[in-house]
N, CA, C and O atoms as a MOPAC input file, in Angstrom:
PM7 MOZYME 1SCF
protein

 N     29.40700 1    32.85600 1     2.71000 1
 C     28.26900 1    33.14400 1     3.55300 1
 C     28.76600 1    33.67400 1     4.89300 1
 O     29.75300 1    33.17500 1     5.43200 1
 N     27.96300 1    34.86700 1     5.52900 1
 C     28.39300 1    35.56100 1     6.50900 1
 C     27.88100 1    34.51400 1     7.90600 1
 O     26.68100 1    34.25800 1     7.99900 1
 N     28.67000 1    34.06000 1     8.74700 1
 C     28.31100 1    33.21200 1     9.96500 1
 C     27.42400 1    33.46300 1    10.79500 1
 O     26.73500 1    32.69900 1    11.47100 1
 N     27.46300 1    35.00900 1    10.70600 1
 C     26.33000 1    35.91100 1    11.42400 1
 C     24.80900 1    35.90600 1    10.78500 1
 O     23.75300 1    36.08200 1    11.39200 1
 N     25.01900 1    35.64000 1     9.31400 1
 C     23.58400 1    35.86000 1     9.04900 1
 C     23.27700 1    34.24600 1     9.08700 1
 O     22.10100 1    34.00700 1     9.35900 1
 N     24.00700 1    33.22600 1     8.89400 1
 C     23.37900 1    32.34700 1     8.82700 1
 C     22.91900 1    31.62400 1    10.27700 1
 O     21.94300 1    30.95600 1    10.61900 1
 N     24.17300 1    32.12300 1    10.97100 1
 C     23.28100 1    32.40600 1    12.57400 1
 C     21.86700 1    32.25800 1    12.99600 1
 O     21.21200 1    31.45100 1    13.65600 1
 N     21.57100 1    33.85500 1    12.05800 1
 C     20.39600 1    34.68600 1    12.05900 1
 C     18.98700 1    33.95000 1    11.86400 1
 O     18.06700 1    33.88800 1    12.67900 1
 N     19.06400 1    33.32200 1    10.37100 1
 C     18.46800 1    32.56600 1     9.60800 1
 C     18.44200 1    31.32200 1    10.48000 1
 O     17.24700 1    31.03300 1    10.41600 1
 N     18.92000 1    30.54800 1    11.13200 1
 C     18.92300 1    29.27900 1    11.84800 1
 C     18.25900 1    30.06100 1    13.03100 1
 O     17.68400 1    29.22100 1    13.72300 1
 N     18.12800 1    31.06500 1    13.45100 1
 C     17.18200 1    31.15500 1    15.00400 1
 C     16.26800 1    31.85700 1    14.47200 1
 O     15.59600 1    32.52300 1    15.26000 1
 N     15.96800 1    31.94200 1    13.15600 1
 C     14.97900 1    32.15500 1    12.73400 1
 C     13.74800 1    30.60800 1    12.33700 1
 O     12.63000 1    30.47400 1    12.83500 1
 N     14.28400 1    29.83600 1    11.53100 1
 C     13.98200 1    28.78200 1    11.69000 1
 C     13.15300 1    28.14400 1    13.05700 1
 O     12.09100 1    27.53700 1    13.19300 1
 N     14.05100 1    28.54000 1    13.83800 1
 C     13.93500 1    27.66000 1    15.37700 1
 C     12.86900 1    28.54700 1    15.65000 1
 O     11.80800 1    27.92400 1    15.62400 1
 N     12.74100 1    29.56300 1    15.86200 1
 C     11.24600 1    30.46000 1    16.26800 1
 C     10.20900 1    29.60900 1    15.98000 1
 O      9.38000 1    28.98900 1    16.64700 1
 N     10.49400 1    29.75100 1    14.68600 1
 C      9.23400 1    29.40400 1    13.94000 1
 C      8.83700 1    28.46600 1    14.13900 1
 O      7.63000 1    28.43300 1    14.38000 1
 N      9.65100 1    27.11000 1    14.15300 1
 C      9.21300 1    25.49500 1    13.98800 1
 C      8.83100 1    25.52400 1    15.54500 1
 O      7.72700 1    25.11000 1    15.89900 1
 N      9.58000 1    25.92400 1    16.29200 1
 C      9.36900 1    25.42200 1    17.82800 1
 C      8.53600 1    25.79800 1    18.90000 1
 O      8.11900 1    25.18000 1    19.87900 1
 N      8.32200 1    27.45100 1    18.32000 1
 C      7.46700 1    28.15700 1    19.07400 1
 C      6.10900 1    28.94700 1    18.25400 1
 O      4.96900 1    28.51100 1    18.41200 1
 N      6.38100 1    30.10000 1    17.41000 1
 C      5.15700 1    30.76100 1    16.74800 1
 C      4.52800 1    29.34000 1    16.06600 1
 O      3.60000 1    28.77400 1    16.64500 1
 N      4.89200 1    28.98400 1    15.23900 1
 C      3.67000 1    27.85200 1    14.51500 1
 C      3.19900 1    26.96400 1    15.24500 1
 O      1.99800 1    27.14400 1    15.44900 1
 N      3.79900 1    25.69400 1    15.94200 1
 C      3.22400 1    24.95900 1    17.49500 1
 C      2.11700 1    26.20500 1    17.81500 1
 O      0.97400 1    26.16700 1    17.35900 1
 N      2.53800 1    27.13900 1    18.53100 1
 C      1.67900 1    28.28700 1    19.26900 1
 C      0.00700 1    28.60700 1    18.47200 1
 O     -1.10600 1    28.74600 1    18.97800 1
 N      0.56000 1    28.64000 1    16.79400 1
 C     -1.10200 1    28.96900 1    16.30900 1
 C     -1.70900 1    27.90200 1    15.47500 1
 O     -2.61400 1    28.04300 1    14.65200 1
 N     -0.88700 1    26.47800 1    15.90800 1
 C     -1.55800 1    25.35500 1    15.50100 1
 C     -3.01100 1    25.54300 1    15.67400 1
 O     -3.74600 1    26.03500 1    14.81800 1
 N     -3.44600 1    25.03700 1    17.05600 1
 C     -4.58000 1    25.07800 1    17.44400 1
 C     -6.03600 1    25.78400 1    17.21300 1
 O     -7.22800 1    25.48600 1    17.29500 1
 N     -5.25100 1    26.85400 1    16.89000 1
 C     -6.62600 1    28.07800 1    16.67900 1
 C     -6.36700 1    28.28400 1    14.92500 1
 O     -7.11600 1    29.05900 1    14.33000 1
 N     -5.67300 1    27.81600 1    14.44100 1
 C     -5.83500 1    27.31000 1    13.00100 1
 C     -6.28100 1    26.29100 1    12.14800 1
 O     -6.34100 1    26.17400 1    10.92400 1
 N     -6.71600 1    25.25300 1    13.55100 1
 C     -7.06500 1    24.05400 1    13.32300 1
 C     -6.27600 1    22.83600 1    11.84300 1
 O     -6.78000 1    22.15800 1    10.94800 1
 N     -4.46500 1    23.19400 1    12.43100 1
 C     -3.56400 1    22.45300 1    11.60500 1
 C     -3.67900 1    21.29400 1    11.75000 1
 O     -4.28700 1    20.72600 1    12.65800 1
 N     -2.99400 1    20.73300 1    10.69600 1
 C     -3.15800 1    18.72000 1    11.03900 1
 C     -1.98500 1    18.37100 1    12.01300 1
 O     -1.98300 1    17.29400 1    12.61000 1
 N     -0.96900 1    19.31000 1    12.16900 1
 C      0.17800 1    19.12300 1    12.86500 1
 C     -0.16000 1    20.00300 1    13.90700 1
 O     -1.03800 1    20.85500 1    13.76900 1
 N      0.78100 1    19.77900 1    15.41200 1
 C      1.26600 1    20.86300 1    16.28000 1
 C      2.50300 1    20.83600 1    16.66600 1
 O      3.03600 1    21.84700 1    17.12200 1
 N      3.11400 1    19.73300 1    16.54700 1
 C      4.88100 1    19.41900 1    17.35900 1
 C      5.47300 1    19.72600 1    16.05300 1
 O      5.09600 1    19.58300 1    14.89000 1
 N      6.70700 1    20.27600 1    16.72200 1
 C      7.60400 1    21.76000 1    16.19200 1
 C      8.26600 1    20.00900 1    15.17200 1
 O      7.44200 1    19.94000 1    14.26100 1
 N      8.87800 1    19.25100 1    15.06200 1
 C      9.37700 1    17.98400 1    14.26400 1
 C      8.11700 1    17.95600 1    12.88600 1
 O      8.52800 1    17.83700 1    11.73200 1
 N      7.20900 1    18.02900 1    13.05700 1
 C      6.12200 1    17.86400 1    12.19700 1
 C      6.13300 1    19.50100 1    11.02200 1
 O      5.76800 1    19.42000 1     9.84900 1
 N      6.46900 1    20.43900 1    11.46500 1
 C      6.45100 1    21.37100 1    10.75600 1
 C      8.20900 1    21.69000 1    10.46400 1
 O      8.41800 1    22.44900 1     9.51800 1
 N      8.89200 1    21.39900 1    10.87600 1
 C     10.50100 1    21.18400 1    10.24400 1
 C     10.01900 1    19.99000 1     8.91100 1
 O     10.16200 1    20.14800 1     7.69800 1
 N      9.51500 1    18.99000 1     9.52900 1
 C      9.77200 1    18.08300 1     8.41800 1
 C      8.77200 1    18.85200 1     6.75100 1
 O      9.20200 1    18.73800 1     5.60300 1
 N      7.50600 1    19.53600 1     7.12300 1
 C      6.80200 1    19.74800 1     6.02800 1
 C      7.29900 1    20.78200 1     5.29500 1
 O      7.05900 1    21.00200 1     4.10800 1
 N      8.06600 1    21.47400 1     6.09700 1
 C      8.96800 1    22.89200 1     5.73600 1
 C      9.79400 1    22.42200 1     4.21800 1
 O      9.68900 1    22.69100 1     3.02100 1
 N     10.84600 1    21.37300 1     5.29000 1
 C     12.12300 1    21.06400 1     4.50300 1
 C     11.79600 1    20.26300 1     3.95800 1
 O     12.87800 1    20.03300 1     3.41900 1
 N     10.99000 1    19.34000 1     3.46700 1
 C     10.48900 1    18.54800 1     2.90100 1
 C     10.00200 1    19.38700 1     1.38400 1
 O     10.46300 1    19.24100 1     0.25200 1
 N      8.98600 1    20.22500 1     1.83700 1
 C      8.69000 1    21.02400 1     0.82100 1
 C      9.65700 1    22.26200 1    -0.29200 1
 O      9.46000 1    22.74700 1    -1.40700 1
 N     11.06500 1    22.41700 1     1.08200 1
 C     11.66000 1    23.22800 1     0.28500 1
 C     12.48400 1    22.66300 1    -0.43700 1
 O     12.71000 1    23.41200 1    -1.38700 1
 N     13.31200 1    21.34700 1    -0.54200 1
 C     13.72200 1    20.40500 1    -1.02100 1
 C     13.03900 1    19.75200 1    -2.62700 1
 O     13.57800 1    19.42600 1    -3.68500 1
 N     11.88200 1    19.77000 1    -2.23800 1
 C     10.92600 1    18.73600 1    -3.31800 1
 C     11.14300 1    17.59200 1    -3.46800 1
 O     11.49300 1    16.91600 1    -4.43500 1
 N     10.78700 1    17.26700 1    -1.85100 1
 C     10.84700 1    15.92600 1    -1.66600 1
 C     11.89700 1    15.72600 1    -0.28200 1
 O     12.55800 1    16.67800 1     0.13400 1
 N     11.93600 1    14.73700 1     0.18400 1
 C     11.92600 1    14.08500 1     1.76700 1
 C     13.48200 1    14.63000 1     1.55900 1
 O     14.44900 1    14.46000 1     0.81600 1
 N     13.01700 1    15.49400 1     2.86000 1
 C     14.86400 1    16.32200 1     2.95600 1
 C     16.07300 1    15.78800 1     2.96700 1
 O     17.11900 1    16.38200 1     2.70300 1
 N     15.89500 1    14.17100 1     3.40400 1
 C     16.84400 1    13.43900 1     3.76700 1
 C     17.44900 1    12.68300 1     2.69400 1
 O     18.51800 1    12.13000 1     2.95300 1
 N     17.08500 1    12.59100 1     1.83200 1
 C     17.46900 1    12.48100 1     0.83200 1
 C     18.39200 1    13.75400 1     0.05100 1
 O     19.16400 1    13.50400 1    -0.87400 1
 N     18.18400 1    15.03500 1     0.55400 1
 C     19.21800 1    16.04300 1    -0.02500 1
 C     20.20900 1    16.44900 1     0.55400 1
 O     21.22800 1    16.94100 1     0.07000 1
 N     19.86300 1    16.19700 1     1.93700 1
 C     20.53700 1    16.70900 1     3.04100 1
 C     21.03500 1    15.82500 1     3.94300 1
 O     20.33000 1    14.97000 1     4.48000 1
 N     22.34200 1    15.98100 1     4.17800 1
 C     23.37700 1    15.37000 1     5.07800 1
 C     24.01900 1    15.61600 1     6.24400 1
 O     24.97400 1    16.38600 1     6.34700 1
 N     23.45500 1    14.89000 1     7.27200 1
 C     23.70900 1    15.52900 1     8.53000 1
 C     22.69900 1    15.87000 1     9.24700 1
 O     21.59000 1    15.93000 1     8.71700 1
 N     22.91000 1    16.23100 1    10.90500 1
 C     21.48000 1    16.39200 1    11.66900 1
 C     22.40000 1    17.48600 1    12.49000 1
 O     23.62200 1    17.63100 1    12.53300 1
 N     21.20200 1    18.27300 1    13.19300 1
 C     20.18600 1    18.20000 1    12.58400 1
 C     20.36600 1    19.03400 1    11.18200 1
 O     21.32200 1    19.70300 1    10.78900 1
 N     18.74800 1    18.67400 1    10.40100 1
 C     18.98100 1    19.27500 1     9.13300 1
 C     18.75900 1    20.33900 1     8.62500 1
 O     18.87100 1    20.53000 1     7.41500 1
 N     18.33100 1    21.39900 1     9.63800 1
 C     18.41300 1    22.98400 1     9.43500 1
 C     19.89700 1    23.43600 1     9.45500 1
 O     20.12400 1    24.37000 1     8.68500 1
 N     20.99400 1    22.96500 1    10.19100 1
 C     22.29500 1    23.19700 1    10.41200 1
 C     22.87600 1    22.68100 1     9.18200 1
 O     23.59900 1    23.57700 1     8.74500 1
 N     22.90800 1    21.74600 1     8.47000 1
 C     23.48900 1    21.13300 1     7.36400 1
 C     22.59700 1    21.39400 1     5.86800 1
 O     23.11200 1    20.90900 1     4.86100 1
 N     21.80900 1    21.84400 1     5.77300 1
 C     20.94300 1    22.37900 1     4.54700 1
 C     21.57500 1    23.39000 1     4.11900 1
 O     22.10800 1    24.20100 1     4.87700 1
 N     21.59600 1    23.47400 1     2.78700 1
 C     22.19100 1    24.21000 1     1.92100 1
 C     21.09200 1    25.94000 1     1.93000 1
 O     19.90800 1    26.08300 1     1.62500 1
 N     21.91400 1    26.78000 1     2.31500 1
 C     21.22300 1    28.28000 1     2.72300 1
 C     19.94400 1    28.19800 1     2.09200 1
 O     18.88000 1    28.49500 1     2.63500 1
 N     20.12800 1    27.66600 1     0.59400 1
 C     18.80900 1    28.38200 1    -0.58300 1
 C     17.72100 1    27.53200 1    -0.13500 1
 O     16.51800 1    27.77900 1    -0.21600 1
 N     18.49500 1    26.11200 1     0.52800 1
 C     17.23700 1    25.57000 1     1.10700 1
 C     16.47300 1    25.55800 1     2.71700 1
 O     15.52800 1    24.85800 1     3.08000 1
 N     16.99600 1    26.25500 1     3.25200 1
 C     16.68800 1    26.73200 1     4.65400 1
 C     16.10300 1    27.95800 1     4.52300 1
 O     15.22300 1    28.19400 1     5.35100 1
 N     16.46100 1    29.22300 1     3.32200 1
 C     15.62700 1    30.06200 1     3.48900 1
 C     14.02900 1    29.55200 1     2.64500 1
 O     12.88800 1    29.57800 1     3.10600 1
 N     14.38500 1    29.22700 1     1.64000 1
 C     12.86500 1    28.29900 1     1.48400 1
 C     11.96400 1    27.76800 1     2.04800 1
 O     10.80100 1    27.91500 1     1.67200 1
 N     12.39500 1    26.83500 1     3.35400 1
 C     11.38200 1    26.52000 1     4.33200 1
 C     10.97200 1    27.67100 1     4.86300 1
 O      9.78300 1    27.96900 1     4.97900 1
 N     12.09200 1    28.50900 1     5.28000 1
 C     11.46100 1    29.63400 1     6.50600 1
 C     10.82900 1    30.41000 1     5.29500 1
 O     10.69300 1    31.38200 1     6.03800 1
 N     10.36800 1    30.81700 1     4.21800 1
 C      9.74900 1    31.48300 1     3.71900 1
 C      8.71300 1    30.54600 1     3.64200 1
 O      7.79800 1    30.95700 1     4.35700 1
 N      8.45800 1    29.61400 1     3.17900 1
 C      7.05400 1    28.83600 1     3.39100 1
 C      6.48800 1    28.44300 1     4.63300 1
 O      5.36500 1    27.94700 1     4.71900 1
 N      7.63000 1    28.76400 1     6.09400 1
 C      6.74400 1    28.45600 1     7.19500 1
 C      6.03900 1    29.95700 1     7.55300 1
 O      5.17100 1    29.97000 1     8.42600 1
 N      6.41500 1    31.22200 1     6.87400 1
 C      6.17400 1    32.53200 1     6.70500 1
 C      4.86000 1    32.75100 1     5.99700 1
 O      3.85400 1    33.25100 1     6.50100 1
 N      5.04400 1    32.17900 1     4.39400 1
 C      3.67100 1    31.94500 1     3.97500 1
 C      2.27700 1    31.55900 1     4.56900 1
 O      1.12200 1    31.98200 1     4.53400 1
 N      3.21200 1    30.20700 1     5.31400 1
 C      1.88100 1    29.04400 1     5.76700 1
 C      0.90100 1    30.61000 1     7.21700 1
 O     -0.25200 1    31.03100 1     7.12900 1
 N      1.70500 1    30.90600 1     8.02400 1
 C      1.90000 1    32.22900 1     8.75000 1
 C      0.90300 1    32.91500 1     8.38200 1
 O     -0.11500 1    33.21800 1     9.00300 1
 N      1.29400 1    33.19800 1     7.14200 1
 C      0.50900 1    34.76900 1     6.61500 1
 C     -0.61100 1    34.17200 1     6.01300 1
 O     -1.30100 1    34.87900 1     5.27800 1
 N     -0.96100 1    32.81200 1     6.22100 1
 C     -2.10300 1    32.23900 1     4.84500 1
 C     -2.13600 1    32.09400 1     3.56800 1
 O     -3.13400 1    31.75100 1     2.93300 1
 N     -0.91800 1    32.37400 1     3.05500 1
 C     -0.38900 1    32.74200 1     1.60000 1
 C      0.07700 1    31.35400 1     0.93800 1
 O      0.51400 1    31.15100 1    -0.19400 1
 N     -0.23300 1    30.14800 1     2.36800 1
 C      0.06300 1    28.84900 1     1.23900 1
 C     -0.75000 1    27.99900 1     2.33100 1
 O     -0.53000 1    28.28300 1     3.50800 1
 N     -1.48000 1    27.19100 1     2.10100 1
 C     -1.83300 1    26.16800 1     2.76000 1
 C     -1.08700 1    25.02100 1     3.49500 1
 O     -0.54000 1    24.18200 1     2.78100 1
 N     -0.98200 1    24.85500 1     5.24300 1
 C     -0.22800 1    24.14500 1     5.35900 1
 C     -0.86000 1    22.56600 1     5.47200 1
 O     -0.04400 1    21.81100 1     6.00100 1
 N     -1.86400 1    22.04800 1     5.17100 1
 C     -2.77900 1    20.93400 1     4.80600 1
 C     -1.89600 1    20.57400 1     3.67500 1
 O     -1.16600 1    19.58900 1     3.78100 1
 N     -1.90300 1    21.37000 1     2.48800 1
 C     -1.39700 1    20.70500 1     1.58700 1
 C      0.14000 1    20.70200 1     1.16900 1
 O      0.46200 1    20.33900 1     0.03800 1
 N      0.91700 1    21.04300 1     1.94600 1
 C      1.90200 1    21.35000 1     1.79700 1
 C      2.13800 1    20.06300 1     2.90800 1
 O      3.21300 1    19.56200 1     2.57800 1
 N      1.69500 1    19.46900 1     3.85100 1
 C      1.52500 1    18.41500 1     4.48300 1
 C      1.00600 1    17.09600 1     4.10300 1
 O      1.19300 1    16.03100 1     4.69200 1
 N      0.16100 1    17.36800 1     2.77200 1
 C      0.24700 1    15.99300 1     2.20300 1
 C      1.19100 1    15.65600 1     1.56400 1
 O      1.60100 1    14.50200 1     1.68900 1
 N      1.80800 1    16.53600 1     0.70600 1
 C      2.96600 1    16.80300 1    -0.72800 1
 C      3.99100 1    15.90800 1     0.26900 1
 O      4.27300 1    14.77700 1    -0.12800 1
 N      4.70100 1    16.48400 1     1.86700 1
 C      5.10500 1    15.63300 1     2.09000 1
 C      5.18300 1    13.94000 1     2.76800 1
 O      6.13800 1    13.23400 1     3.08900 1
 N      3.70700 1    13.72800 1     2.79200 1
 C      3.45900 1    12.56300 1     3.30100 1
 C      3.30300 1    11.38100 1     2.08700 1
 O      3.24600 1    10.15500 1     2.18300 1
 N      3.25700 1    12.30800 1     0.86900 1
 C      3.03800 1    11.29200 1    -0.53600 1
 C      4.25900 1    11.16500 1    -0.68900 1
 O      4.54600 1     9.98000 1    -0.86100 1
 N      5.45200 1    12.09100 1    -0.71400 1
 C      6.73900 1    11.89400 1    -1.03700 1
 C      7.59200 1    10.69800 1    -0.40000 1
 O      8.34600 1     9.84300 1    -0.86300 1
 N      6.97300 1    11.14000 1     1.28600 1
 C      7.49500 1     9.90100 1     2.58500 1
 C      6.82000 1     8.38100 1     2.00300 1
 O      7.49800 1     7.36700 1     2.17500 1
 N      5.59300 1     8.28400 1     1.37800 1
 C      4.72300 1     6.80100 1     1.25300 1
 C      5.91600 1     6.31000 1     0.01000 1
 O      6.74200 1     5.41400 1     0.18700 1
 N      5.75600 1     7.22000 1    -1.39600 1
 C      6.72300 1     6.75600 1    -2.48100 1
 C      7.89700 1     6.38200 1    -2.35300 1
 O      8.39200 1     5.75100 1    -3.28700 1
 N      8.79900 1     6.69700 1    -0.99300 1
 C     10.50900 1     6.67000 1    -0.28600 1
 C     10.48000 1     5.20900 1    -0.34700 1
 O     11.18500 1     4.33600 1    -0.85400 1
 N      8.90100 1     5.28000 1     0.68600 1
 C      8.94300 1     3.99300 1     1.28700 1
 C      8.33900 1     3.11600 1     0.90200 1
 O      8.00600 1     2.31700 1     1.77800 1
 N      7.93300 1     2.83200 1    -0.39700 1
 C      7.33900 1     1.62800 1    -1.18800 1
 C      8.66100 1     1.48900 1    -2.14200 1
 O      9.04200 1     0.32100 1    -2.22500 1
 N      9.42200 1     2.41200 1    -2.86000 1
 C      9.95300 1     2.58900 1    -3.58300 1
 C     11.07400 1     1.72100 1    -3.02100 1
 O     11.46200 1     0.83000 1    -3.77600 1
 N     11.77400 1     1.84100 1    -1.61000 1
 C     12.36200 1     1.01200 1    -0.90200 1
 C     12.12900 1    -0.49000 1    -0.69800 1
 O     12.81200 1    -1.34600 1    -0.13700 1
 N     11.35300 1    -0.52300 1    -1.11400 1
 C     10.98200 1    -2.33700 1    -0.84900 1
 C     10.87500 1    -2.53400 1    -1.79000 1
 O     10.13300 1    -3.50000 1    -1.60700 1
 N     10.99600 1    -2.46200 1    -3.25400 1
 C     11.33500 1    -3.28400 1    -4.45600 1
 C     12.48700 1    -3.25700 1    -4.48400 1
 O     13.09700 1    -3.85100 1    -5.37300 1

């Protein structure tokens, strides 16, 4: 992998989570607005299932495996363009986070 593109791809990421999506929370009327809340539904979703469990290391855009960092940023692209719902792409990971954590206490 070229250092430069993955560079690229990581301040691409960061746009997105920290500034454009936060930015059209509001007038999209999302369930989220803080840039942590849409990293987690991203990578959560591009994973299939609670990132932390795949991924090692923090933060976890820097340590995610490429195929799974461009995945989020293509679904925070989607969510963007309207081409995926970010409601439900926000429950997928809040059912995954409840199952972690029941699943943990047996």
């Amino acid at each position: 992998m070229d250092a430069d593109d993955r560079s690229t791809a990581e301040a691409r990421w960061l746009t997105l989570t920290r500034d454009t999506l936060p930015g059209m929370a509001r007038t999209r009327r999302w369930p989220v607005e803080e840039d942590h809340c849409f990293q987690r539904i991203f990578l959560d979703n591009a994973c299939d299932g609670v990132w932390y469990d795949r991924i090692t290391g923090r933060p976890a855009y820097a340590h995610a495996e490429r195929a799974v960092l461009d995945r989020a940023i293509d679904l925070a692209e989607a969510a963007i363009a309207g081409e995926v719902e970010l409601s439900v792409l926000n429950q997928r990971s809040l059912a995954w986070r409840r199952k972690r954590k029941s699943e943990s206490r047996t």
